[in-house]
C-alpha positions, 0 to 999 in steps of 0.5 A, spaced: 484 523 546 485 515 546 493 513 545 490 506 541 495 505 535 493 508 528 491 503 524 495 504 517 494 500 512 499 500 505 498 498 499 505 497 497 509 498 502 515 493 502 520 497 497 520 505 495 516 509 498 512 505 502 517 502 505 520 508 506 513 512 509 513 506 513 519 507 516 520 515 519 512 512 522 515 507 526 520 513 527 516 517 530 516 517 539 510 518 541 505 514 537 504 506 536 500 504 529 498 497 526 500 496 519 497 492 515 502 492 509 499 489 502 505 486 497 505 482 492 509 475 494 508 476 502 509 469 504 516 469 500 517 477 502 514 477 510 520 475 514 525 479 511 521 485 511 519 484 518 527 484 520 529 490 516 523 494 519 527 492 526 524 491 532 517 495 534 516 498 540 510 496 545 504 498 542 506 497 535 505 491 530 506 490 523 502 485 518 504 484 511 498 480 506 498 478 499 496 484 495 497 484 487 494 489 483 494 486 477 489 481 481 481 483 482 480 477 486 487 478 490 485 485 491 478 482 493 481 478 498 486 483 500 480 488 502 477 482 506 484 480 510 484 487 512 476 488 514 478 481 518 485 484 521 482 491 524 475 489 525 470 495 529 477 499 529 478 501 522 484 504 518 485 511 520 489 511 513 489 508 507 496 509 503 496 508 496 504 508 494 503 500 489 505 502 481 508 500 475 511 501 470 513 497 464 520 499 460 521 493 457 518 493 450 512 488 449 505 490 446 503 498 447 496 495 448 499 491 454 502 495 457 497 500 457 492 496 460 496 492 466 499 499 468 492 502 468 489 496 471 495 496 477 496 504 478 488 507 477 482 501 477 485 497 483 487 502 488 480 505 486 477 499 487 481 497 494 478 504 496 471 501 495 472 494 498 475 498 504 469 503 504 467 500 511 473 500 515 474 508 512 472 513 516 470 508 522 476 510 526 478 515 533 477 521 529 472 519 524 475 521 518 480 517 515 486 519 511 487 517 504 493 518 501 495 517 494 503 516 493 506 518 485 513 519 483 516 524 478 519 517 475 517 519 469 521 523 469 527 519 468 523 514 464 523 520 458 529 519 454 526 512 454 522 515 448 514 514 447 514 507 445 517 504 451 514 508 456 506 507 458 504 512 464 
C-alpha cells in the first residue's frame, strides 16, 4: 500500500465541523493528506486559517479556494480549481460539512429557497461536477461524507416562522 497522502477535499471546512474534522485529520501520526478546503471569502480567509491549523507535518498540504453554495458558477468554478489541483490522483474523500440556516425574519420563500439551494442542490451538484475526481483515488473507491448537525434543535424555540430547514 502506497503512503501518498490522501487527498480530502471540504466543502466548509473554515468553522464548525469542517474545521474541527480537519483538525483531529492533521492529528493523526501516521497519515499525511492534501486538503482542498473550499469556503466562501478564501482570499480574506486564507491566511488566517492556514495559521490556526498550525504548521503541517512533511507530506501534508492545505489549500483553500473560493466555494460559495449560494453560486452555481462559483460551485462550477470550484469543481474546475479542484479537478486542476488534484489532477490523475483524485480525491479520496469528498466531505460535505457547508449549511445555512437563516434565523433572521425576512421573506419565508427566500429563506427556503437559498437554504435548499446551499444545503441539498449545490452539494448535490459538487458531487456531479467531481464525479471524475471520484472513485479515481488508491483505493478505487472514494468516500462521500455528508456532515449534519441537530442545530435545529436549538433553532426550535425560534417557532415556525423563523426556522426554515
Amino acid at each position: 500500500m502506497s503512503l501518498r497522502p490522501r487527498t480530502i477535499v471540504v466543502a466548509g471546512g473554515a468553522s464548525g465541523l469542517g474545521l474541527e474534522a480537519i483538525r483531529q485529520l492533521l492529528r493523526e501520526p501516521e497519515l499525511s493528506f492534501r486538503i482542498v478546503l473550499g469556503c466562501r471569502r478564501a482570499a480574506e480567509r486564507r491566511s488566517d486559517l492556514l495559521r490556526d491549523l498550525g504548521p503541517l507535518r512533511s507530506g501534508t498540504s492545505v489549500v483553500v479556494l473560493e466555494l460559495d453554495l449560494r453560486s452555481a458558477a462559483s460551485v462550477e468554478a470550484f469543481a474546475r480549481s479542484v479537478s486542476d489541483e488534484v489532477g490523475e490522483r483524485g480525491v479520496d474523500v469528498l466531505v460535505l460539512n457547508a449549511a445555512v440556516v437563516h434565523r433572521a425574519r425576512s421573506d419565508q420563500r427566500d429563506r427556503l429557497s437559498a437554504e435548499y439551494i446551499v444545503n441539498c442542490l449545490s452539494q448535490h451538484a459538487l458531487v456531479i461536477l467531481l464525479r471524475d475526481a471520484l472513485g479515481v483515488g488508491e483505493l478505487q473507491r472514494s468516500r462521500i461524507v455528508f456532515v449534519a448537525s441537530e442545530l435545529h434543535h436549538r433553532l426550535s424555540a425560534v417557532g415556525p416562522p423563523n426556522l426554515c430547514i
